[in-house]
C-alpha positions in Angstrom: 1.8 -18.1 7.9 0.0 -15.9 5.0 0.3 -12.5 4.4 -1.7 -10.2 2.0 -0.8 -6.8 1.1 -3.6 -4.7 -0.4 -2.1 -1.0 -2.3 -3.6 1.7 -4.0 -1.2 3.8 -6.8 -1.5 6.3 -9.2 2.0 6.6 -10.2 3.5 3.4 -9.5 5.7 4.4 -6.2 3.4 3.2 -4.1 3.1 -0.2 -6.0 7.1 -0.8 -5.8 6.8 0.1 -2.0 4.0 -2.9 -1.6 6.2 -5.2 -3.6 9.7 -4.3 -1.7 7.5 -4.9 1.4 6.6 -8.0 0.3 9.7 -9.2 -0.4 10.8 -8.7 3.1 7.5 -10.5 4.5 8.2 -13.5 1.9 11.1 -14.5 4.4 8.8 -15.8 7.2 5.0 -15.4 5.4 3.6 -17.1 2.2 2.5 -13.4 0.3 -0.2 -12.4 -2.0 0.1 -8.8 -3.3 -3.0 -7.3 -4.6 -3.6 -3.7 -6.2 -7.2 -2.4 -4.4 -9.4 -3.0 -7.4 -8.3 -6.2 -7.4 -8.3 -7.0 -3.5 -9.9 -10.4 -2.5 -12.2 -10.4 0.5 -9.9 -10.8 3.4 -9.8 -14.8 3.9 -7.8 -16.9 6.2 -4.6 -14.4 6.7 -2.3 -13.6 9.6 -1.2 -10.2 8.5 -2.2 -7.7 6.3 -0.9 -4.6 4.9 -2.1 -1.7 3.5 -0.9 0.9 1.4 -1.1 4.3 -0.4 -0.7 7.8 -1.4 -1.1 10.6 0.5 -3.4 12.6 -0.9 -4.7 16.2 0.7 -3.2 14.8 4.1 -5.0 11.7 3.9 -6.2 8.7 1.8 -7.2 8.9 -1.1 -10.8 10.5 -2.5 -12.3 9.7 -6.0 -11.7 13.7 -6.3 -7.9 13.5 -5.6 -7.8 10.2 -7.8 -9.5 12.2 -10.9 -6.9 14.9 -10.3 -3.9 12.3 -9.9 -5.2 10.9 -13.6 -5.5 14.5 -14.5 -1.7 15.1 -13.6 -0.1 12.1 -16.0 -1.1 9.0 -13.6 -1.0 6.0 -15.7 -2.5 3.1 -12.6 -4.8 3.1 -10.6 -9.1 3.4 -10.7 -11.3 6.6 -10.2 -13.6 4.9 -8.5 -12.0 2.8 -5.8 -9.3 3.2 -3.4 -8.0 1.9 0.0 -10.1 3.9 2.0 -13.6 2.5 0.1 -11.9 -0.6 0.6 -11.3 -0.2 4.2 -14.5 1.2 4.6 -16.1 -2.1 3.5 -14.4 -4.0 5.7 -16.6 -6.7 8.6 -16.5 -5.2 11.5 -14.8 -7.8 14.7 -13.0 -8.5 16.1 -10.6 -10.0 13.8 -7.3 -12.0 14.6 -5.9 -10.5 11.7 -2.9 -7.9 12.2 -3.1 -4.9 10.1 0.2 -2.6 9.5 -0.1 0.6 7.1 2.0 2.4 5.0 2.1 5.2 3.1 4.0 7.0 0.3 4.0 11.2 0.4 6.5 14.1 -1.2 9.9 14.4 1.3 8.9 17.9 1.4 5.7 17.6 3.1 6.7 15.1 6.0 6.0 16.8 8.5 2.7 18.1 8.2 -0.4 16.6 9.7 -1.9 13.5 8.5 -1.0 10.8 6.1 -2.6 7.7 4.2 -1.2 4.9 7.1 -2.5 6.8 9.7 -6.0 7.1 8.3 -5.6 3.7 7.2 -4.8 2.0 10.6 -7.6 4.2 12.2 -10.1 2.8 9.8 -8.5 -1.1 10.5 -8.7 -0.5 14.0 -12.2 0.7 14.5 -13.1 -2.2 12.1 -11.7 -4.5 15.5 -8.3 -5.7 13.7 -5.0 -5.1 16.0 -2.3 -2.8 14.6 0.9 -4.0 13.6 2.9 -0.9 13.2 2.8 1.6 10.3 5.7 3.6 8.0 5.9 6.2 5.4 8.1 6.3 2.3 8.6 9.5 0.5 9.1 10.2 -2.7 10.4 13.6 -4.5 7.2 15.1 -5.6 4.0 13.8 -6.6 4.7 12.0 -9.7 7.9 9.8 -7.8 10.4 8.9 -8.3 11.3 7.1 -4.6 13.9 9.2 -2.7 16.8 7.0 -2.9 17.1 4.1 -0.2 13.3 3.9 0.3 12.8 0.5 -1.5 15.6 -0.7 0.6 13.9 0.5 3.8 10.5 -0.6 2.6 12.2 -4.7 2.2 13.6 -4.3 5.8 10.4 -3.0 6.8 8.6 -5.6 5.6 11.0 -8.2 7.0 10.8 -6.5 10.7 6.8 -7.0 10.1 7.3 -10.2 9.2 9.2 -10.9 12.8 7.1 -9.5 15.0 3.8 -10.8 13.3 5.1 -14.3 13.6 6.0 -13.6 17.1 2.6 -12.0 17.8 0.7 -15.0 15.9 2.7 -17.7 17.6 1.6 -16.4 21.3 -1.8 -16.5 20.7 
């Protein structure tokens, strides 16, 4: 089974999140990981995941990008994120699953809206089936990860990787 996970970061946390998550999926999936800019057109997969920051309560825009560069971000592109990504996606339906994730500041967790939920709403209205989604926080906007989170983000990964094979298996 294959397995491609498609982030957007500014910062980097986001980045180690998608690569601890794909260390989990690498137990039952072959992986590809993929910053945005560099995202293939979706090919023959089982699972993807998506992640990235939340920005202004939801994914990113090329305003909140230009003021993430603006703040010290070293990755990342102006001009593309997950969401114009997302938005490009064929429309289905699609046998692909499709979890999200997001990173956003501990402090801010529970106010409304985030990056995976914008993200799987976007994936889902494109006809792929959800898989589940997750935040991972971070300590403010530049990082670093609150401590544990790359642990949580592997396990994560590895309780996708479970339930997507279970999922693809009984179709």
């Amino acid at each position: 089974m294959k397995a491609l996970v498609i982030y957007e970061s500014m910062f980097g946390n986001t980045e180690a999140v998608a690569r601890a998550i794909a260390e989990g999926l690498a137990v039952q999936f072959e992986v590809v990981v993929r910053e945005v800019s560099q995202a293939p057109v979706i090919g023959s997969v089982d699972l993807i995941v998506v992640g990235g920051p939340t920005h202004a309560f939801s994914l990113s825009r090329t305003s909140t990008r230009a003021s993430a560069l603006e703040q010290g971000a070293t990755r990342g592109n102006k001009d593309i994120g997950l969401r114009d990504w997302l938005g490009h996606l064929e429309s289905g339906p699609h046998s692909e699953l499709v979890a999200a994730f997001d990173t956003r500041v501990y402090k801010t967790r529970r106010l409304p809206g985030s990056a995976a939920t914008k993200s799987a709403k976007l994936a889902r209205a494109h006809g792929y089936a959800p898989a589940g989604q997750n935040s991972f926080y971070v300590t403010d906007t530049a990082g670093p990860l609150l401590p544990g989170e790359l642990a949580r983000a592997t396990s994560w990964g590895a309780q996708l990787a479970l339930e997507a094979s279970r999922r693809v298996a009984a179709v």
